[in-house]
C-alpha positions as CSV (number, residue, x, y, z in Angstrom):
1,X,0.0,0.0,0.0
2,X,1.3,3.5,-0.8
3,X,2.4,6.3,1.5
4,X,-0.3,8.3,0.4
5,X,-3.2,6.0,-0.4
6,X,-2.7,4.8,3.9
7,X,-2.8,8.5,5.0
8,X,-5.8,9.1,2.9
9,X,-7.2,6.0,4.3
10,X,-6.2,7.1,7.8
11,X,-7.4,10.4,7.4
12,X,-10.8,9.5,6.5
13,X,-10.7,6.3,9.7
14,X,-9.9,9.5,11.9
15,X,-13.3,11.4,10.1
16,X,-15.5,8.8,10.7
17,X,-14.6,8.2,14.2
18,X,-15.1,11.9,15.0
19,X,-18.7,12.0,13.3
20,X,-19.8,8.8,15.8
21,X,-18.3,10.8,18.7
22,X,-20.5,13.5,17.7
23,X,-23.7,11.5,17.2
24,X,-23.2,9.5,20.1
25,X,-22.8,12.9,22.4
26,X,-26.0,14.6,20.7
27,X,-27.6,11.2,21.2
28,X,-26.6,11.5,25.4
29,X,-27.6,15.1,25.1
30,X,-31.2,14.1,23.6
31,X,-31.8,11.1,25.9
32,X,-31.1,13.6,28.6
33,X,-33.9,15.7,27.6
34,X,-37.3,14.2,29.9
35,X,-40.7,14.3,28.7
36,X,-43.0,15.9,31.7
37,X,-46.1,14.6,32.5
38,X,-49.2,16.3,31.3
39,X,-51.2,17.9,34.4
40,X,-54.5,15.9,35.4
41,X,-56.3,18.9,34.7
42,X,-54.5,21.6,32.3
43,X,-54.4,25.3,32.8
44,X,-52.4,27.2,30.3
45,X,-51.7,30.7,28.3
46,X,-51.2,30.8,24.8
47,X,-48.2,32.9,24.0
48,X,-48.1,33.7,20.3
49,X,-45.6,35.4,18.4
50,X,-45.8,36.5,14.9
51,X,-42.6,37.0,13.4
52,X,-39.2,35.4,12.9
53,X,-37.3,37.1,16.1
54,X,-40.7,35.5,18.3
55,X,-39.5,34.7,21.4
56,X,-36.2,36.1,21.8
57,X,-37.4,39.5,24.1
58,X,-36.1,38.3,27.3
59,X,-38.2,40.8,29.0
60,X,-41.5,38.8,27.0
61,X,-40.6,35.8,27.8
62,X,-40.1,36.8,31.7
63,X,-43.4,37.9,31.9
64,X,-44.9,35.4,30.1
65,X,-43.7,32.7,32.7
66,X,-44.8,35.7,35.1
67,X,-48.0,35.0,34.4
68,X,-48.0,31.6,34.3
69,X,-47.1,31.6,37.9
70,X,-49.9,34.6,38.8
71,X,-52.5,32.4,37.3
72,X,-51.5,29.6,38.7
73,X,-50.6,27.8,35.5
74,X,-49.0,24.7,34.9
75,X,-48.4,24.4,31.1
76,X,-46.5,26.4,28.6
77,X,-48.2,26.8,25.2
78,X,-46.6,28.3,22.0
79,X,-47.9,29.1,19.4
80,X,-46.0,28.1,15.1
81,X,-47.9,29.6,12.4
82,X,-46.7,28.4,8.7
83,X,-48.5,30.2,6.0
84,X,-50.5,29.9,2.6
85,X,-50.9,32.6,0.3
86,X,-54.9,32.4,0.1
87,X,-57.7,30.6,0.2
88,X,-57.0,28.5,-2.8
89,X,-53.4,27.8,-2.8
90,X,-51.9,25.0,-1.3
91,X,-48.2,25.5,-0.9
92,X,-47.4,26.1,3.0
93,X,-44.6,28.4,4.0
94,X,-42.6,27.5,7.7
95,X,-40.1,30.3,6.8
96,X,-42.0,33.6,6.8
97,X,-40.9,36.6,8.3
98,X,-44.4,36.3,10.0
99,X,-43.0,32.4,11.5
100,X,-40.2,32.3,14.3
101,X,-37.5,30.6,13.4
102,X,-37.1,27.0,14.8
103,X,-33.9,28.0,16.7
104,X,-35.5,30.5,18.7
105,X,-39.0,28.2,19.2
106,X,-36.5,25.0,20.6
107,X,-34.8,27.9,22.7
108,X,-38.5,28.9,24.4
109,X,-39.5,25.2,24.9
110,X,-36.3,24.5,26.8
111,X,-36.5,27.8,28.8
112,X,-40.1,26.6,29.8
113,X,-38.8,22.7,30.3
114,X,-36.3,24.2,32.8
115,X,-38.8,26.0,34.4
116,X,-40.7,22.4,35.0
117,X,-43.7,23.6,33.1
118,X,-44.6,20.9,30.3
119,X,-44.8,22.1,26.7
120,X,-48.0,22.3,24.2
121,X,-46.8,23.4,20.8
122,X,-49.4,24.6,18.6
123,X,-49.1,24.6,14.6
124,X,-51.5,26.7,13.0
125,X,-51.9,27.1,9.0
126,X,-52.9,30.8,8.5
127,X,-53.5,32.8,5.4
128,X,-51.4,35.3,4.0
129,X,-53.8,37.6,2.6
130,X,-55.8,37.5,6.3
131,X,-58.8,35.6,6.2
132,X,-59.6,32.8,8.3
133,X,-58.3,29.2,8.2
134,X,-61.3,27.8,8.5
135,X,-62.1,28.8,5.2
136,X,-59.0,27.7,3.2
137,X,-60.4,25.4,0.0
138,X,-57.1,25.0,-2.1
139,X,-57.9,24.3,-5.4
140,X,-55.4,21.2,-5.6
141,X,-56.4,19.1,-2.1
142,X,-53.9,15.9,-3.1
143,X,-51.3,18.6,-3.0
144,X,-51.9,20.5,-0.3
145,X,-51.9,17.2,1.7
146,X,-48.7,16.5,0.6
147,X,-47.9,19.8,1.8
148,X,-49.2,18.9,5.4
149,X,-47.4,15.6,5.1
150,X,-44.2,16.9,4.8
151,X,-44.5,19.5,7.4
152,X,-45.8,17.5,9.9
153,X,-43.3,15.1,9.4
154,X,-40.5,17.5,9.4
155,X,-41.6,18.7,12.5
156,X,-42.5,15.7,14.6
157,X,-39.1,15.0,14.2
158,X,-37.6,17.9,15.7
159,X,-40.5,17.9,18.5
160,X,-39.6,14.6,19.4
161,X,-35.8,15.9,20.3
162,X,-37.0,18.0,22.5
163,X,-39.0,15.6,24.2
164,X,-42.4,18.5,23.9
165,X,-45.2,16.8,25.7
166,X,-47.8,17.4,23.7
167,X,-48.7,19.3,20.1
168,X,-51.9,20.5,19.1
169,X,-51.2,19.6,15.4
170,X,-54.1,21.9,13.6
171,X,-57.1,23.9,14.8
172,X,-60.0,25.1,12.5
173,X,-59.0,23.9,9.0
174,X,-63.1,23.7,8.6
175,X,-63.2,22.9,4.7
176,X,-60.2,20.3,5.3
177,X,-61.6,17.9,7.8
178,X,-64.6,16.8,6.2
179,X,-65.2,13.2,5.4
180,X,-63.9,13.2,1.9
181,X,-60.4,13.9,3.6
182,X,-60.4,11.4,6.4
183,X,-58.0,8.9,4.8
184,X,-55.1,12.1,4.4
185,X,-55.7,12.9,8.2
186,X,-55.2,9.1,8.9
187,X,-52.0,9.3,7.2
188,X,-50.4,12.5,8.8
189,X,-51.3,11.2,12.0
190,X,-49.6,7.7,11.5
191,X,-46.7,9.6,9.9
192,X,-46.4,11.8,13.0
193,X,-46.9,8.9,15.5
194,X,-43.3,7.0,14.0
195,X,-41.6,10.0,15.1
196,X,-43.3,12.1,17.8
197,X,-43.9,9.8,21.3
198,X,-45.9,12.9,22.7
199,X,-49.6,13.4,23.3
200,X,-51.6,14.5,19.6
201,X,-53.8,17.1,19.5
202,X,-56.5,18.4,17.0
203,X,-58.9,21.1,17.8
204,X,-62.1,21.8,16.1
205,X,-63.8,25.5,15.6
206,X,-66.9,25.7,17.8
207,X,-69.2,29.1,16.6
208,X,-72.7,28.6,15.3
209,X,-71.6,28.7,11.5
210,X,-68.8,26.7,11.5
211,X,-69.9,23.3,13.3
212,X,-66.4,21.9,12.3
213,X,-67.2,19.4,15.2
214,X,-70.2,17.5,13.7
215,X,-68.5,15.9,10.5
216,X,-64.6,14.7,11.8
217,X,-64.1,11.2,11.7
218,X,-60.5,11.4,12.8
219,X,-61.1,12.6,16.3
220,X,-60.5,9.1,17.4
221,X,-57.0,8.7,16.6
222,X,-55.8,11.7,18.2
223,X,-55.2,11.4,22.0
224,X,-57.1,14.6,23.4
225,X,-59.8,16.5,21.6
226,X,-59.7,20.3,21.7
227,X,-62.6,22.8,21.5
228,X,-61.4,26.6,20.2
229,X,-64.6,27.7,21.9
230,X,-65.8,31.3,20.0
231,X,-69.5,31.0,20.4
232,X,-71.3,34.3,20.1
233,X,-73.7,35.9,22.5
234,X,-76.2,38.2,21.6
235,X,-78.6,40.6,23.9
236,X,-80.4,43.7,23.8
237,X,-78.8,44.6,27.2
238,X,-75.8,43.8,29.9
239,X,-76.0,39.9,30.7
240,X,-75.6,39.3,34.5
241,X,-72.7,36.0,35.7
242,X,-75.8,33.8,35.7
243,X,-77.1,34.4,32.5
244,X,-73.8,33.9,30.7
245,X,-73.5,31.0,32.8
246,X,-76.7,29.4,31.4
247,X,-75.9,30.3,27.4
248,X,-71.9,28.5,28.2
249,X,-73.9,25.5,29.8
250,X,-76.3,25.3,26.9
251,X,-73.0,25.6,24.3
252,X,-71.1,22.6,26.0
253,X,-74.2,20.5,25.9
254,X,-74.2,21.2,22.7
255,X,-70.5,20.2,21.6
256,X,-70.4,17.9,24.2
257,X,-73.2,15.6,22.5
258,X,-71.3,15.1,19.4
259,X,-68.3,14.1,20.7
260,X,-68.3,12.8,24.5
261,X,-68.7,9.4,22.7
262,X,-65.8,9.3,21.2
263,X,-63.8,8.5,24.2
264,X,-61.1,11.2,24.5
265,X,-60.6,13.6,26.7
266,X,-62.0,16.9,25.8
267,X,-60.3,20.3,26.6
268,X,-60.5,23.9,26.0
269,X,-57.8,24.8,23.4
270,X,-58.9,27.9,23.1
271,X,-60.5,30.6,24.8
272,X,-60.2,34.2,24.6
273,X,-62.5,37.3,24.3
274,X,-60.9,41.0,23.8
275,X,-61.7,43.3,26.1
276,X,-63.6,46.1,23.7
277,X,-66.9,46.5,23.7
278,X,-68.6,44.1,21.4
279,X,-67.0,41.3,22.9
280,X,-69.2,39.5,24.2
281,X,-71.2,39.0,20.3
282,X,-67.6,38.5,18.9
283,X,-65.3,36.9,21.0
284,X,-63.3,35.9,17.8
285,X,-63.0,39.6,16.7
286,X,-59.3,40.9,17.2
287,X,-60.2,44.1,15.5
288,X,-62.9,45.6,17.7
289,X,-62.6,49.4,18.5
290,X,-65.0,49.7,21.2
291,X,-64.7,51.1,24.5
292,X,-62.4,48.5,26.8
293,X,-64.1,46.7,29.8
294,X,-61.4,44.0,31.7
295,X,-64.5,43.7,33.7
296,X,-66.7,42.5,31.2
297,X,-63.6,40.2,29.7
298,X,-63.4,38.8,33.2
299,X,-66.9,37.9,33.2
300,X,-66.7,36.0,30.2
301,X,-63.8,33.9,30.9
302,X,-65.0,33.3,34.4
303,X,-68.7,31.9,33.5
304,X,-66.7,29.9,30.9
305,X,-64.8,28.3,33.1
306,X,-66.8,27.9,35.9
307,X,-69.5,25.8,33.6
308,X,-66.4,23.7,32.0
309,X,-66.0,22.6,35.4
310,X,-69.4,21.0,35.8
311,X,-68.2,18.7,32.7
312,X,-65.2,17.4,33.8
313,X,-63.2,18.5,31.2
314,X,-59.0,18.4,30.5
315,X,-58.2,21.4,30.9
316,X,-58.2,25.0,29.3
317,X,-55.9,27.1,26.8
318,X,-56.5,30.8,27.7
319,X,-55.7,33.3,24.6
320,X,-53.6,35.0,24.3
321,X,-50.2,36.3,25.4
322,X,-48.4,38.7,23.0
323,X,-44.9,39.7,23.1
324,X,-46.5,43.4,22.5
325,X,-48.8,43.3,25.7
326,X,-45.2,42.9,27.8
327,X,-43.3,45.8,26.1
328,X,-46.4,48.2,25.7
329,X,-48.7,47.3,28.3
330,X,-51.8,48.7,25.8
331,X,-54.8,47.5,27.0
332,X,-56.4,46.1,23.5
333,X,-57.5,43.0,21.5
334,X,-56.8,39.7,23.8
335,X,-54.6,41.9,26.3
336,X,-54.7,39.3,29.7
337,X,-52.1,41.3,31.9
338,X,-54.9,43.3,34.0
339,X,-54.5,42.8,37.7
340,X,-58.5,41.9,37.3
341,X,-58.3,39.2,34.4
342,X,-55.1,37.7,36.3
343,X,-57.0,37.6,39.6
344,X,-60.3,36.1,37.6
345,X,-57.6,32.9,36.0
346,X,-56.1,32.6,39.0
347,X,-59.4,31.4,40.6
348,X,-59.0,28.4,37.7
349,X,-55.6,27.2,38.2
350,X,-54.1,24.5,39.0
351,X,-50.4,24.6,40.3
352,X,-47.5,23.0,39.1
């Protein structure tokens, strides 16, 4: 053998060692990361962020855990939007300057790890152009489940090394859970379960003209179900506690009867209600310009809660925290850092 040809041979014995050294550490590292249990009964805050510096403003993220702690929290949520141009397309961008990069979501879910508060990661599909989710219709469907497939996929991967304990994996994609679809949903979740060992989560839209609830079939094969509860109230004058309490008993009875049977457990996703006036007829409305009430936002989320209770349900999401709310303190929109609304979800906590 030639001088040359056995250094070559050497140098490329000494390459290959390093690289296992390397994947054996980040294999150590990874095994070292624990998966937390889910709380019996789950209180949490959505934070969201909507561009691709989200969750790097250390003075944000302080308060979100803040809060977490003031409401007597005991789950993390954040929120990954990916994007589609408009109703009818079906490409999906992850790497929008709307989307946070991945480095600085894995940095949050370790921050809130290290805190001991379990992780809910929450990937939404959103539209470019504004409108709603729930009324995406791409034009090419076998594509834009290919789309899904792939994301998903990507991403239970990297989920999975983090050890995130559990991932609400859409929410309101109304025109792409109906029957017809079933067999794509069935293979996105099998996809995701090879890779991702955490609890799956899908949450349909609950208002009165989207019933996204009635017509899934796929609700079975996810571990919890999730209600983004947005009914709408309406009255000719100011609703006392008991009143709202009777119109949120009437709307879980409602839900509840459609899906109970399935066997899952059932929790809150989402709730949240902005504090302007017209809230109470739109609690889905972030661009209300009414005068603000926290009184009337407590109100809301309190004879919510208080009539989940009687059903025995998982758990509750409370929307939303924004990285805005911590730097400019403007009470607005979803804005839950009133010492009122803080006292009012503290009351529906359950500690670490």
């Amino acid at each position: 053998m030639s001088r040359n040809l056995h250094q070559i041979i050497l140098f490329f014995s000494v390459i290959f060692l390093f690289s296992c050294k390397q994947e054996n550490q980040q294999t150590q590292i990874n095994d070292g990361i624990q998966r937390l249990n889910i709380p019996e009964y789950i209180s949490s805050i959505v934070y969201t962020a909507y561009n691709e510096d989200g969750y790097t403003s250390s003075r944000a993220n302080q308060r979100y855990f803040e809060l977490l702690k003031e409401t007597k929290s005991n789950m993390s949520s954040f929120l990954y939007t990916c994007y589609t141009k408009n109703l009818t397309t079906f490409d999906i961008d992850c790497n929008t300057d709307r989307t946070p990069k991945e480095k600085y979501l894995a940095q949050i879910i370790t921050e809130s790890k290290n805190k001991n508060y379990p992780v809910n990661i929450r990937t939404y599909i959103d539209l470019e152009n504004g409108s709603w989710r729930c009324n995406w219709n791409p034009s090419n469907k076998k594509k834009a489940f290919e789309k899904l497939l792939e994301m998903y996929s990507n991403m239970a991967r990297k989920l999975e090394t983090q050890k995130v304990e559990m991932w609400t994996i859409g929410a309101e994609l109304c025109k792409m859970t109906s029957p017809q679809f079933s067999a794509f949903w069935l293979k996105i979740i099998e996809e995701i379960r090879t890779k991702y060992k955490g609890k799956i989560v899908y949450a349909p839209n609950f208002t009165e003209s989207f019933e996204e609830y009635k017509y899934i079939e796929f609700l079975n094969k996810v571990d919890i179900i999730g209600v983004d509860y947005y009914p709408s109230f309406k009255s000719t004058k100011e609703p006392t506690e008991k009143v709202l309490r009777k119109f949120h008993h009437r709307m879980f009875l409602e839900y509840l009867k459609n899906i109970a049977s399935i066997g899952r457990p059932i929790y809150i996703s989402e709730i949240g209600i902005p504090v302007e006036e017209g809230g109470f007829e739109k609690p889905y409305a972030w661009d209300l310009k009414g005068e603000a009430s926290v009184t009337k936002q407590s109100l809301w989320l309190s004879s919510v809660l208080k009539e989940s209770q009687k059903f025995k349900l998982k758990g509750h999401s409370i929307w939303r925290f924004l990285e805005d709310d911590a730097l400019k303190s403007e009470v607005k929109g979803f804005y839950l850092l009133h010492p009122v609304t803080i006292a009012t979800l503290s009351q529906f906590g359950k500690n670490k």
